[in-house]
N, CA and C atoms as an extended XYZ file, in Angstrom:
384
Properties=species:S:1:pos:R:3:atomname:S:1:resname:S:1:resid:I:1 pbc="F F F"
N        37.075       14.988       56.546 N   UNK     1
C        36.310       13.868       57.059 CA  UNK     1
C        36.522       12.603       56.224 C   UNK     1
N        36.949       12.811       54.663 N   UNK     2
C        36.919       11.663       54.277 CA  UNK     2
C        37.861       11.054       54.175 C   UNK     2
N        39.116       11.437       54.638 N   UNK     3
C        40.523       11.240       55.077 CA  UNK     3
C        40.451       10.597       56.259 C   UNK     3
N        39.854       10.792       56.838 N   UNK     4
C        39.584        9.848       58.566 CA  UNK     4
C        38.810        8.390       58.111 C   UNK     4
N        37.990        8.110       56.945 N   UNK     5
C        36.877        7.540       56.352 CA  UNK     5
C        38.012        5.993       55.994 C   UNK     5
N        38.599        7.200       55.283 N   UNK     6
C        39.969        6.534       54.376 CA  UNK     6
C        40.954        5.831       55.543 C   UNK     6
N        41.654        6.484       56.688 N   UNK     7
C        42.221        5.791       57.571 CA  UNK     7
C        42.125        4.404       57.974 C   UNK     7
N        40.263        4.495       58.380 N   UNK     8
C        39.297        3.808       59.030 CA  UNK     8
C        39.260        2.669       58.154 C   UNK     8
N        39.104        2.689       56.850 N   UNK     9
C        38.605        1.197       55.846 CA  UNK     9
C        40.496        1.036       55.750 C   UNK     9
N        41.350        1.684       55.737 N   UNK    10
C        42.928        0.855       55.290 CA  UNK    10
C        43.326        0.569       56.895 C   UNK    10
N        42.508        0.575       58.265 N   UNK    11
C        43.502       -0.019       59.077 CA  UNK    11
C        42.526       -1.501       58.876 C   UNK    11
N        41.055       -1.288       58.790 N   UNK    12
C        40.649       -2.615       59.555 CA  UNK    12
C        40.690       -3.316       57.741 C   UNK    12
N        41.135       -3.076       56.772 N   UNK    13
C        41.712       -3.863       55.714 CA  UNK    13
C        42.966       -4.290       56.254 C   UNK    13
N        44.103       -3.341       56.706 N   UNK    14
C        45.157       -4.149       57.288 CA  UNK    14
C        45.033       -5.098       58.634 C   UNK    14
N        44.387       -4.636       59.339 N   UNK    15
C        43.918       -5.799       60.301 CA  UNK    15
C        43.486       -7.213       59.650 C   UNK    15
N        42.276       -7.082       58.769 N   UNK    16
C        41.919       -8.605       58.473 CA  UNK    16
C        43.040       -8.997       57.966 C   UNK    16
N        44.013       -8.661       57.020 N   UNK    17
C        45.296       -9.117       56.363 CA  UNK    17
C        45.823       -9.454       57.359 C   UNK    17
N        46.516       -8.980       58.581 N   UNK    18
C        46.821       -9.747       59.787 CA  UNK    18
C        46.495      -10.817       60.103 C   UNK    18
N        45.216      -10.793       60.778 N   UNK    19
C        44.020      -12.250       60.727 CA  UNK    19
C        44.493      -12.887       60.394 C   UNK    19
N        44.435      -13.001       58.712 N   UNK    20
C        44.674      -13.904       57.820 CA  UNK    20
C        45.790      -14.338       58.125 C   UNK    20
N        46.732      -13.823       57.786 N   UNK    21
C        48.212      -14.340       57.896 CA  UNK    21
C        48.488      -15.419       59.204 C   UNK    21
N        47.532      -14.581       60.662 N   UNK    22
C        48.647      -15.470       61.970 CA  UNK    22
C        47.454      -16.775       61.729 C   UNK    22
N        46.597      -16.514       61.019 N   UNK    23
C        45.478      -18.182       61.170 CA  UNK    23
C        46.612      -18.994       60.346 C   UNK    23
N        46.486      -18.632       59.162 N   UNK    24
C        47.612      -19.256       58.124 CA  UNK    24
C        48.581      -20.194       58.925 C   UNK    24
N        49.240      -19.285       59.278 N   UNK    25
C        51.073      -19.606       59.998 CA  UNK    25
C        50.253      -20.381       61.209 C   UNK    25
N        49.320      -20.371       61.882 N   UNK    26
C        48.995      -21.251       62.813 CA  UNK    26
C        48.670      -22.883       62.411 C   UNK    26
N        47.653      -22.484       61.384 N   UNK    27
C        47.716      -24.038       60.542 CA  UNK    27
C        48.647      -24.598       60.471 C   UNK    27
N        49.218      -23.854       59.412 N   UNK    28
C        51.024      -24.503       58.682 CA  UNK    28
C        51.141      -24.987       59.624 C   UNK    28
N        51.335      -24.090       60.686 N   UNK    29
C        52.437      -24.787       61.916 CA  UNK    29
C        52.388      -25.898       62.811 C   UNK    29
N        50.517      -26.278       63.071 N   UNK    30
C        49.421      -27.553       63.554 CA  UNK    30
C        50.112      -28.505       62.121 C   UNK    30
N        49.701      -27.847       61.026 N   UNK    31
C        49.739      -29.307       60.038 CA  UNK    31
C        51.228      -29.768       59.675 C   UNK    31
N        51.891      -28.721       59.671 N   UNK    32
C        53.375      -29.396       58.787 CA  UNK    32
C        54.751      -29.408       59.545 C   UNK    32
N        54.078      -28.525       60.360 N   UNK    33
C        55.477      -28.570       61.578 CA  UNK    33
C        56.668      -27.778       61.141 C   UNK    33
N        56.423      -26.831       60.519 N   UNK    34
C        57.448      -25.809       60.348 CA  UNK    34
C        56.399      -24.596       60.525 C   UNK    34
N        57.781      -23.367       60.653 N   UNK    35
C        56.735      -22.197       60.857 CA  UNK    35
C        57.143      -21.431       59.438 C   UNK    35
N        56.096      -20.567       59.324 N   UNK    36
C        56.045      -20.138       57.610 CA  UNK    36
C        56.824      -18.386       57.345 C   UNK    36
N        56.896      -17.848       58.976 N   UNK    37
C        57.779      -16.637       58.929 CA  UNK    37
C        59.080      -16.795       58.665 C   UNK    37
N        59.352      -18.205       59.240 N   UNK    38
C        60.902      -18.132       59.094 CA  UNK    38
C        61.080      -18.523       57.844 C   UNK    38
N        60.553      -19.357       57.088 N   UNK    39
C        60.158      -19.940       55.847 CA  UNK    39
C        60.585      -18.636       54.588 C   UNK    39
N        59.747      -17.380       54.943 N   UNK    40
C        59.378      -16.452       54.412 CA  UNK    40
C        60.339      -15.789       53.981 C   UNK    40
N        62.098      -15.631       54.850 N   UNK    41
C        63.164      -15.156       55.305 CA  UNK    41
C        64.213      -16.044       55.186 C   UNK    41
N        63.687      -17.005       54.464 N   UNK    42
C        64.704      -17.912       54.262 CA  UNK    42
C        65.580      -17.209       53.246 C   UNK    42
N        67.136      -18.264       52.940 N   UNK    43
C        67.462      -17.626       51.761 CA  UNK    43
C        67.020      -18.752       50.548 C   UNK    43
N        67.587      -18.019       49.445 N   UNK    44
C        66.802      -18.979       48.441 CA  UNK    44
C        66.754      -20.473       48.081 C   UNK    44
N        67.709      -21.204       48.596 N   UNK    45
C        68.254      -22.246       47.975 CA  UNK    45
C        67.303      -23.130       49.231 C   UNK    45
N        66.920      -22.360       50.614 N   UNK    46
C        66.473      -23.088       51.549 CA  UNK    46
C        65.039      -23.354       51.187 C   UNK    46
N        64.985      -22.069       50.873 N   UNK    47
C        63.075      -21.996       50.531 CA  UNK    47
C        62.847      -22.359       49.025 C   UNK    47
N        63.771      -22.948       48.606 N   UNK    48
C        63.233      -23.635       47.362 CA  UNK    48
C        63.100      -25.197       47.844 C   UNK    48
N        63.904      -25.178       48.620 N   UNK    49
C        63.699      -26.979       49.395 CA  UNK    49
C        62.222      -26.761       49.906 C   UNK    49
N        61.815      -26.122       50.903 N   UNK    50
C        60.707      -25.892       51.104 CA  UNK    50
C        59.714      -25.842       50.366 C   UNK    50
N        59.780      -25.383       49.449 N   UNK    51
C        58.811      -25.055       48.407 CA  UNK    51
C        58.702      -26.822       47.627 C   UNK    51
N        59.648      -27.747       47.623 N   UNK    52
C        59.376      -28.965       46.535 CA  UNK    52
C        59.011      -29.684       47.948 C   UNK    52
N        59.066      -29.205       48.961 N   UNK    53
C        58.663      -30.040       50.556 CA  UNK    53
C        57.338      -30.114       50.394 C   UNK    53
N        56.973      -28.639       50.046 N   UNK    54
C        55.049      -28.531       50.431 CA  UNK    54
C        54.552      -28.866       48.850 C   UNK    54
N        55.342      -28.815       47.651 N   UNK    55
C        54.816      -29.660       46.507 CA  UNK    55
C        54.354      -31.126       46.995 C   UNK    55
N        55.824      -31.823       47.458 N   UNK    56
C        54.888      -33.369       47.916 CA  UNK    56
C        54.004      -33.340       49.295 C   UNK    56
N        54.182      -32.940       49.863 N   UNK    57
C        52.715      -32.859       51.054 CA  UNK    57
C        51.449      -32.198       49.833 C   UNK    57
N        51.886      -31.746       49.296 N   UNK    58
C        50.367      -31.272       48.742 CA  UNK    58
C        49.883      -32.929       47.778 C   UNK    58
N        50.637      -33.292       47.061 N   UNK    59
C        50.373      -34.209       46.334 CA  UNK    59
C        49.976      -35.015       46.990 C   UNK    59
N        50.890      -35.628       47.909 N   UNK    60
C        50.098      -36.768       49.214 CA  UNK    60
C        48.773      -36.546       49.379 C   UNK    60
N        48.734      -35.327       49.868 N   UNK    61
C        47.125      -34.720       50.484 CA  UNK    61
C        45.744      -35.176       49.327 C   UNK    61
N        46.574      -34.979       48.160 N   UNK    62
C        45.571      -34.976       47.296 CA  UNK    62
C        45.485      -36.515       46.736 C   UNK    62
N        46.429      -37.404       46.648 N   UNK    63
C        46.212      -38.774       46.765 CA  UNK    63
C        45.317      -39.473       47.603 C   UNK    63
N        45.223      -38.938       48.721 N   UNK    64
C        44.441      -39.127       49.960 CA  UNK    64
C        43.119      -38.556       49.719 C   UNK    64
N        42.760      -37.507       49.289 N   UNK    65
C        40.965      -36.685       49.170 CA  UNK    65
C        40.727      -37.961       48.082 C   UNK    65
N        41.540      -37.971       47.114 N   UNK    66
C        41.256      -39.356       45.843 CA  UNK    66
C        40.601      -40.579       45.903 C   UNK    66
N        41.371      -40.963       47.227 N   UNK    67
C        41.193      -42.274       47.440 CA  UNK    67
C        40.297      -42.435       48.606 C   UNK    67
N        39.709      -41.039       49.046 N   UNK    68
C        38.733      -40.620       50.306 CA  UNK    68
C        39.271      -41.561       51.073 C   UNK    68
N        40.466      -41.474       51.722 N   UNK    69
C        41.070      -41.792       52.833 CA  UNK    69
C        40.789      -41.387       54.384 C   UNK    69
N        40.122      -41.694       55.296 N   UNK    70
C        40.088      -41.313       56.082 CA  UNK    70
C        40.743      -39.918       57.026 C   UNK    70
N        42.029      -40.179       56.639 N   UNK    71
C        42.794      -39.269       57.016 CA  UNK    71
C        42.926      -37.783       56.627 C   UNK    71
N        42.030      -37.747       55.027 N   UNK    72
C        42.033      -36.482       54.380 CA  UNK    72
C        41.802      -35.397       55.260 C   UNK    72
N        42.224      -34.240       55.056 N   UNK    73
C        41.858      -32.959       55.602 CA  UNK    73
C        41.908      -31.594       54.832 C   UNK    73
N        40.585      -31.333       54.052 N   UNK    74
C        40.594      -30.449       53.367 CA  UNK    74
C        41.274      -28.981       53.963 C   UNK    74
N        40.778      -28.776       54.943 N   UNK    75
C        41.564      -27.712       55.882 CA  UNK    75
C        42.903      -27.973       55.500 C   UNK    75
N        43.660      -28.943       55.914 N   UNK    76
C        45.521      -29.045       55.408 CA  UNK    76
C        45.521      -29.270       54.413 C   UNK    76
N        45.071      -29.281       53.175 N   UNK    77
C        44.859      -29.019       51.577 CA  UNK    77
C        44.688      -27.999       51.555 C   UNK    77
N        44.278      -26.705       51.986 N   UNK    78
C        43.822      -25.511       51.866 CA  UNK    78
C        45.161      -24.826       52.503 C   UNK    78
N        45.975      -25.163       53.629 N   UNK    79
C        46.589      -24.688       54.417 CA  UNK    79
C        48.228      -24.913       53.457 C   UNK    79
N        48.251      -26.353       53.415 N   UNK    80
C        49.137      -26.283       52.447 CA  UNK    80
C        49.605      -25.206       50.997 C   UNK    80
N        48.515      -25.474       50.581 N   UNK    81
C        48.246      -24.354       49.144 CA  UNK    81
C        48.417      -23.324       49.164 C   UNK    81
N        47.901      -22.575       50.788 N   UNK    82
C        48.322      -21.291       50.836 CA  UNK    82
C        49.484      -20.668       51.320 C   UNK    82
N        50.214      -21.550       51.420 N   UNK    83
C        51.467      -21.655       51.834 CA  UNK    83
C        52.452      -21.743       50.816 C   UNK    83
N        52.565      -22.673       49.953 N   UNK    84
C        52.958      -22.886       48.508 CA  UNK    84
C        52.715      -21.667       47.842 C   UNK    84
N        51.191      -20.929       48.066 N   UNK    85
C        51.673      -20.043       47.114 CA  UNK    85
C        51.979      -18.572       47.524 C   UNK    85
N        52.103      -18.272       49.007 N   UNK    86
C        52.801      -17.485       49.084 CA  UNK    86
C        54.426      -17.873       49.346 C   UNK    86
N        54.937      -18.808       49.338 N   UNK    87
C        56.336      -19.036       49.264 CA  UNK    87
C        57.074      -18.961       47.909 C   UNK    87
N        56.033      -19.546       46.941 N   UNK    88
C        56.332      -19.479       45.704 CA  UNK    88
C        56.756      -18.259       44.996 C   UNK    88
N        57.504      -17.950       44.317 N   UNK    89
C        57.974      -16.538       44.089 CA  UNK    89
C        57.304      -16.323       42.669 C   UNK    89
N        56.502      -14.915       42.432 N   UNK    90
C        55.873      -14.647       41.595 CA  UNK    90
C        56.509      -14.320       40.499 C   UNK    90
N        55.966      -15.849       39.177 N   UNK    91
C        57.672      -15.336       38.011 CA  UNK    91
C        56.457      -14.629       37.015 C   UNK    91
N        56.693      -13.512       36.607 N   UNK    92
C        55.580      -13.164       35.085 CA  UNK    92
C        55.677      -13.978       33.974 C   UNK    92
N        54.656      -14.271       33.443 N   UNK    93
C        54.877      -14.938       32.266 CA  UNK    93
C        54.780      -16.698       32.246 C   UNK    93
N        55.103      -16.925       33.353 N   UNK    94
C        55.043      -18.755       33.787 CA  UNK    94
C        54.347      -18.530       35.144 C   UNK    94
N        52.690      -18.818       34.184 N   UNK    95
C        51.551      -19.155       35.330 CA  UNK    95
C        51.950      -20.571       35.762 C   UNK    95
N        52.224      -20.645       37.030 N   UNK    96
C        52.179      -21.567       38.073 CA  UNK    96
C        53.206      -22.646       37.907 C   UNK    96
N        54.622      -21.837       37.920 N   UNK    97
C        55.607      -22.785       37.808 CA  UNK    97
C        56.124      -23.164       39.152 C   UNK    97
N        56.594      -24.229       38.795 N   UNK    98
C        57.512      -24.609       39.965 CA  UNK    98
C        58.810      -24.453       39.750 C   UNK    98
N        59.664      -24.506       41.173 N   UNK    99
C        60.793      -23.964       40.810 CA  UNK    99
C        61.488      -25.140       40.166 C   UNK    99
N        61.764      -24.602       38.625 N   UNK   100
C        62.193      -25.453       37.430 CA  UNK   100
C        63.847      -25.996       38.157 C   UNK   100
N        64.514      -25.045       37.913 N   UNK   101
C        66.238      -25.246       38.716 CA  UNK   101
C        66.245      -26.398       39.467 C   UNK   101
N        65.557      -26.045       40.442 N   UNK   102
C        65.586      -27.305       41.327 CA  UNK   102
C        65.150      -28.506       41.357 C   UNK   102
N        64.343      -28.556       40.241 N   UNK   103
C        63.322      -29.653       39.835 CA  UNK   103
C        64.864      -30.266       38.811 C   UNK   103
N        65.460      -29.494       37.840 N   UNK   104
C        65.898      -29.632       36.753 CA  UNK   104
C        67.213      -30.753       37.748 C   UNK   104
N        67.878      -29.593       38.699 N   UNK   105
C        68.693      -30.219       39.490 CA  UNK   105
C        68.987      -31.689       39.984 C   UNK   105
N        67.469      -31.656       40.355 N   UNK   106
C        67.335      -32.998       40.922 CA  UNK   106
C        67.006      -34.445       40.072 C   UNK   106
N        66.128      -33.914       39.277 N   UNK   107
C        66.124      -34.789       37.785 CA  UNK   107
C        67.484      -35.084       37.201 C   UNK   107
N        68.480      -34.892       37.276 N   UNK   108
C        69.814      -35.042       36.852 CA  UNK   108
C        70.677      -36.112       38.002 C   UNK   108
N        70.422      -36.058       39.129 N   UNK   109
C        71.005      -36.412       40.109 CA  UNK   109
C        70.424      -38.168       40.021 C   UNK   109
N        69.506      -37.941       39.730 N   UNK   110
C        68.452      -39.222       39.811 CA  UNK   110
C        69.072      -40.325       38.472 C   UNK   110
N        69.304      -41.548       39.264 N   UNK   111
C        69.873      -42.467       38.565 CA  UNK   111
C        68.971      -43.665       38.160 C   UNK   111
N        68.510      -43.484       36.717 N   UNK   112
C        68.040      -44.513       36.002 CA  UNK   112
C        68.561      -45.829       35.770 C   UNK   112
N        67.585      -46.907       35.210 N   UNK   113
C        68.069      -48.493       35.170 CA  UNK   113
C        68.498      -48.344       34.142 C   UNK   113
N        69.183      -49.126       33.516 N   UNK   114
C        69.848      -49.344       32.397 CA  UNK   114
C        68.494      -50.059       31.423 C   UNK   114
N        67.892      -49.424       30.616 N   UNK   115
C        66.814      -49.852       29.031 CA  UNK   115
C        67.340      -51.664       29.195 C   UNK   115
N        66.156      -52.361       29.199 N   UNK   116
C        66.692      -53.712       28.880 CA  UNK   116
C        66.417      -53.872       27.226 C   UNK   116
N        67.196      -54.423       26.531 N   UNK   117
C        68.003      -54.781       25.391 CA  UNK   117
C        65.909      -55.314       24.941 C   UNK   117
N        65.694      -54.626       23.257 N   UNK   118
C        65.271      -55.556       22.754 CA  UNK   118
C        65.066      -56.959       22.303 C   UNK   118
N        63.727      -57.477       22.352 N   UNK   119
C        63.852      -59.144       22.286 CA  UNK   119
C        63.249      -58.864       20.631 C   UNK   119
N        63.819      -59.849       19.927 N   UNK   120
C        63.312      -59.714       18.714 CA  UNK   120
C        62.519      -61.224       18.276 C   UNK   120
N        61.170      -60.922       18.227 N   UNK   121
C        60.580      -62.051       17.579 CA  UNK   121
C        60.538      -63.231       16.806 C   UNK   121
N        60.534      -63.841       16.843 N   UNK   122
C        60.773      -65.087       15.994 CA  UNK   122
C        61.920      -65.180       15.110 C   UNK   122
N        63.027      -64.673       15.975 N   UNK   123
C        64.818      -64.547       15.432 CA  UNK   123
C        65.200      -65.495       16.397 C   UNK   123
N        66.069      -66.335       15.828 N   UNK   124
C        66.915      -66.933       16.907 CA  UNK   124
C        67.745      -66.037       17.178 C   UNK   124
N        68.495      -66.342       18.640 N   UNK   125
C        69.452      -65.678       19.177 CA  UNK   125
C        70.885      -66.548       18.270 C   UNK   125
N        71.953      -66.305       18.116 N   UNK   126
C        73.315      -66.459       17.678 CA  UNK   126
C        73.875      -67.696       19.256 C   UNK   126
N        74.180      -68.641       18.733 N   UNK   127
C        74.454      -69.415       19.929 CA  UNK   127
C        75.802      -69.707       20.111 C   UNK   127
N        76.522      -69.389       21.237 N   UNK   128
C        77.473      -69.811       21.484 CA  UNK   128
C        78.713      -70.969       21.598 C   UNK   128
């Protein structure tokens, strides 16, 4: 009997986990316009784009609750997040990294101004 007990609490535990998931992927899919299965199945290099995609939608989002923008939507702050962090791949040891590589990647690519030249105080300049 308590094997049937046991059945009974692990299907309707796997059911609400269901729930959860198609509300999820329904949001995502209302708020950001991608769907989060295919997301899920991506290969890596795709779903790491994804993953620095829903970094800046999240940041936006949260610029916006900041500045109590009209437009805020705690629901797509919530929807976002949970999305991020199941896409995010669980590293041990580095609570709540982002994917560094790609961050590192792109930080490299990115082309800085050239430092403008110190002015030095009460020096004349050398005149031509």
């Amino acid at each position: 009997m308590s094997g049937l007990r046991q059945e009974i609490s692990a299907f309707l535990e796997n059911r609400a986990l269901e729930a959860s998931a198609a509300r999820q992927m329904a949001a995502l899919q209302i708020a950001c316009h991608f769907d989060l299965a295919e997301a899920l199945q991506a290969e890596p290099v795709v779903r790491a784009r994804i993953v620095l995609r829903l970094e800046r939608m999240i940041e936006r989002e949260r610029q916006r609750g900041a500045r109590k923008h009209w437009s805020y939507d705690l629901n797509r702050h919530i929807a976002l997040k949970q999305a991020l962090d199941r896409l995010r791949p669980a590293e041990p040891g580095i609570g709540g990294s982002r994917c560094s590589a790609e961050r590192i990647e792109r930080s490299t690519k990115r082309k800085r101004r050239p430092q403008a030249p110190l002015q030095t105080i009460g020096k004349s300049l050398p005149q031509l």
